[in-house]
N, C-alpha and C positions, 0 to 999 in steps of 0.2 A: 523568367528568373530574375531576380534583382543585382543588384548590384555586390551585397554579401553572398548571395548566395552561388554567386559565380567565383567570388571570393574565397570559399570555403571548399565548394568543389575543387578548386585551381589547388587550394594546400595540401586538399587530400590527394591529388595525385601526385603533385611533388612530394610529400611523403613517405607514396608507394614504391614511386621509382628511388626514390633516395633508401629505403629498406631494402629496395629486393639489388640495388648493387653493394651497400652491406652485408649482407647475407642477412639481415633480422627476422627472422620468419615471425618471432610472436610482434613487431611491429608492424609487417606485413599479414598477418592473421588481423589484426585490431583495426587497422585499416581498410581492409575488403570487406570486412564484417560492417565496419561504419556506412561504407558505398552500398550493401544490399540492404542494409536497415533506413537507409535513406529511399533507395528504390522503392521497398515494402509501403514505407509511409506514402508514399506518393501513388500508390495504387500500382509500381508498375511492377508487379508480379512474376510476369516472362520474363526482364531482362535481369530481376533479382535471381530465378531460377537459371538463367543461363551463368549468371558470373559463380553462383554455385557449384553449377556441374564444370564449370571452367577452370578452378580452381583446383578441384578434386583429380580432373581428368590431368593436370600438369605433375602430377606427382606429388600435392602438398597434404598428402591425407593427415602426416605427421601434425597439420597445423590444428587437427582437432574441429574444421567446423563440422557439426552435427552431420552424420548421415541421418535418413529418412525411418531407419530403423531406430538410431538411437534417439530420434526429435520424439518419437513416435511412445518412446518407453520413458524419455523427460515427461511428457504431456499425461503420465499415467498418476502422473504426483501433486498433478496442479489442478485447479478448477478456475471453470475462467469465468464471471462474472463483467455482465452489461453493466456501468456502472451506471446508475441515475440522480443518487445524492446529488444537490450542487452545495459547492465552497458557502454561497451564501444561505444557505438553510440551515448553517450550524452559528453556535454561538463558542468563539471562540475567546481567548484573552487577545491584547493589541500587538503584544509581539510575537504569540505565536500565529494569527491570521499574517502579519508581513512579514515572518519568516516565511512562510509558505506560498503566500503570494510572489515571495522575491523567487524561490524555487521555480514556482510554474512558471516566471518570465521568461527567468534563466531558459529553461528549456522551449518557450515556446520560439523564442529568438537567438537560439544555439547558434542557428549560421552564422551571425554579426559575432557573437563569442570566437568562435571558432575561428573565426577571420582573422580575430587579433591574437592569437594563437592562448584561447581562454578553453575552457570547458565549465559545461553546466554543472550547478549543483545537483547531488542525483542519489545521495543515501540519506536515509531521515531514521531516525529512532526516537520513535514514541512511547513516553514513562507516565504510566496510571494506574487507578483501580479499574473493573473489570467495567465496563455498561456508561465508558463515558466518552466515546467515541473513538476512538482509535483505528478501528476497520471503518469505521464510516468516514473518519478524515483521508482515507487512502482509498479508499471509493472516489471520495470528493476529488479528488489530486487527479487521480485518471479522467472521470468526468471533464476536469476544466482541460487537458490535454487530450480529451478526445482520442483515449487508449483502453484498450483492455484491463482488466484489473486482473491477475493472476494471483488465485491464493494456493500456498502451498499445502497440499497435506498431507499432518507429520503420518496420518495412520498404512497411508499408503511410502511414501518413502522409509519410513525407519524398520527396517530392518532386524532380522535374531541372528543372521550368520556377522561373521567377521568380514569387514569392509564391505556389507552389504549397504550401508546407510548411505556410507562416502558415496560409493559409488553413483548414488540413485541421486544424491545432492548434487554431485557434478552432472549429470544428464538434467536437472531441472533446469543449472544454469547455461548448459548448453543451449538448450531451449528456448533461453528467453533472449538469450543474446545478441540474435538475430532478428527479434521481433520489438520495435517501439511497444513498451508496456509499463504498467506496475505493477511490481512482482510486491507479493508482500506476504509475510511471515508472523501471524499472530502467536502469540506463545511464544518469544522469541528465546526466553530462556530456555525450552524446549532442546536444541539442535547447539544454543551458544553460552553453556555452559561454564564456569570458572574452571581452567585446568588444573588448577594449583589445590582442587580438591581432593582431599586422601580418598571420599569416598566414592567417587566416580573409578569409571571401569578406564581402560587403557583406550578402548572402542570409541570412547567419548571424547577422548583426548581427540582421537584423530578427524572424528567429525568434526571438530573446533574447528582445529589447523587447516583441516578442507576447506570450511565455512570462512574463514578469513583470506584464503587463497582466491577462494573465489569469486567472492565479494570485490577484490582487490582488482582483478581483470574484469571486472564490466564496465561496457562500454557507459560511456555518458547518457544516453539516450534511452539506457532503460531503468529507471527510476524502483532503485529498491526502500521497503518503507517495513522497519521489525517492528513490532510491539511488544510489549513486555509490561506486566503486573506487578513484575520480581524484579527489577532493576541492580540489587546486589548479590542476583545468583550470577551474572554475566561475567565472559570473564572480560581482564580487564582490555585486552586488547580488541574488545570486539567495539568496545564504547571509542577506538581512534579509529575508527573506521567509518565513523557515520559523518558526516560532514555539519546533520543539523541533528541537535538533540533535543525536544522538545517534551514540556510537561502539561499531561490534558489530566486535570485530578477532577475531581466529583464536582457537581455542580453547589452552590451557596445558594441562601435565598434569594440573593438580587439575578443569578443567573436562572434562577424555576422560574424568577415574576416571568425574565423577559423571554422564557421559553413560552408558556403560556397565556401570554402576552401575544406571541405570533399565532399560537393557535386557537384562542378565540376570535382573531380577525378575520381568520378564514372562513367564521360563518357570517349570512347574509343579515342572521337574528342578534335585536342586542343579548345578550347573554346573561344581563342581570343579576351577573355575579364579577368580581376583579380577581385578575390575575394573582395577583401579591394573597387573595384568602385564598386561592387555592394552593399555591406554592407554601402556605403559610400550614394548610389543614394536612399536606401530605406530608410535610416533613423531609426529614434526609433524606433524597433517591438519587440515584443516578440518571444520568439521562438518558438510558436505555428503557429503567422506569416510568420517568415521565414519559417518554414515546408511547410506553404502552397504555396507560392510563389515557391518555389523549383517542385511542386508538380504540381501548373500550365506550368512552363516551359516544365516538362517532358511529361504532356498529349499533348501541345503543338507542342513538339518534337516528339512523336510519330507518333502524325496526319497527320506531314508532310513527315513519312516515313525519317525521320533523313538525309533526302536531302536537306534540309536549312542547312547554317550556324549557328550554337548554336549560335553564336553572335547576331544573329541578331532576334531570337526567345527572347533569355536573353534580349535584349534590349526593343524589343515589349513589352514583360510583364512588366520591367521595367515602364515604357509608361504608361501600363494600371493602376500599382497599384500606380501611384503618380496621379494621376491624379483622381484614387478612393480617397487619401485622403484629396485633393483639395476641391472634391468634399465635404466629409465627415466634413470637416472645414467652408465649406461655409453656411452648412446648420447648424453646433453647434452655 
């Protein structure tokens, strides 16, 4: 163990003991939760599950950490996802790649933070159109931190009874609270709605005020990341809540060149065509788009046993997807 990291342990016990002759139980909650979330991380499993049942067995059931039933009914709202994306296979803008980069430091070197009585950065909110990364930057984020990616879903959580939703939203974040992850919430306007709207229910109200509740108590170590398409359905207090708020909008021509750009190098063949005409031939997409278009060439390319000229596969698809959105024009 190093030098911070003996550092950081040492604060978090003096913490614990300085809480629990307080009387602060949600300090004393926030704090055992950070010692079994550090244990988890470290593999050691047994002695996370012993400070669990140790806690429970003292009487502090009050303090809310998950029972095994309630982890159990969180975990029925989330999907967890291997992430594989990396940070460097997307084409980002320069402050938003080193806002994010500064993030994952942040966390990957909590202990020295911690030490000096800091915390990592650890809420992100990302504002776009649909197909231009957003879940994939939160993929990427777990990826470089070597964490689960947790995606919520709304169709399993949201609820028709009254405070059925809350409910099922504070068991998610029970859930994560104890496990290093990223938790992330696509559709964020979904569950984080404006209150101050006449035409929302009373129901929605109190989903908000949950949702900022408890967003507000997680620990540092686990890394929440909303997205959102609608940025002025939010209400306003959910936007002081994020610590970084970043904007991923549609891709330009010079960001198609140098997407495609990377993925013609990926073959062994020259390709006999430039990036810049094909960013040029496809026009406005997303980069969800151009993923897939890249994605039909390659199945293309396979099938014909890579004994075609790439050019003339690039060109065919080419071909096909103008002419899908010909088509797609004609009928809007």
């Amino acid at each position: 163990m190093s030098g911070a990291d003996q550092m950081a342990r040492g604060d978090l016990l003096i913490n614990l003991v300085q809480a629990s002759v307080a009387g602060d139980r949600s300090a004393v909650r926030s704090t055992v939760e950070t010692i079994i979330a550090e244990e988890k991380s470290k593999q050691h499993t047994v002695l996370a599950e012993r400070l669990t049942r140790a806690i429970r067995a003292n009487g502090h059931n009050s303090m809310h950490l998950p029972s095994s039933d309630h982890v159990f009914r969180g975990r029925e709202c989330i999907a967890e996802i291997t992430p594989r994306r990396k940070l460097d296979d997307m084409i980002l803008s320069k402050t938003c790649r080193v806002a994010v980069n500064q993030m994952i430091e942040e966390q990957q070197r909590s202990s020295l933070l911690r030490a000096h009585g800091l915390d990592p950065r650890h809420r992100l909110l990302l504002v776009g159109p649909p197909g231009n990364g957003k879940t994939s930057l939160a993929e990427a984020i777990a990826e470089s931190l070597a964490v689960s990616l947790f995606v919520v879903r709304y169709e399993a959580m949201i609820g028709s009874y009254l405070g059925e939703t809350a409910s099922r939203l504070k068991r998610v974040f029970d859930y994560v609270r104890t496990t290093p992850c990223v938790l992330f919430f696509d559709e964020f306007d979904a569950v984080g709605k404006e209150r101050g709207d006449i035409h929302e229910t009373g129901e929605i109200k109190r989903v908000v005020t949950s949702l900022l509740m408890q967003v507000d108590e997680l620990p540092s170590y686990t890394v929440a990341v909303a997205a959102t398409n609608h940025p002025e359905l939010l209400d306003r207090a959910v936007w002081r809540r994020f610590q970084l708020r970043l904007d991923l909008p549609a891709p330009g021509k010079r960001e198609l060149t140098k997407y495609f750009d990377r993925f013609l190098a990926q073959h062994d063949r020259n390709p006999g065509i430039t990036p810049d005409h094909i960013a040029k031939r496809l026009g406005p997409v997303s980069y969800a788009e151009a993923e897939e278009f890249a994605l039909d060439v390659r199945r293309r390319d396979v099938l014909t046993m890579m004994e075609r000229p790439l050019k003339g596969t690039i060109e065919e698809q080419l071909q096909v997807w103008q002419e899908r959105v010909q088509n797609l024009s004609g009928t809007g």
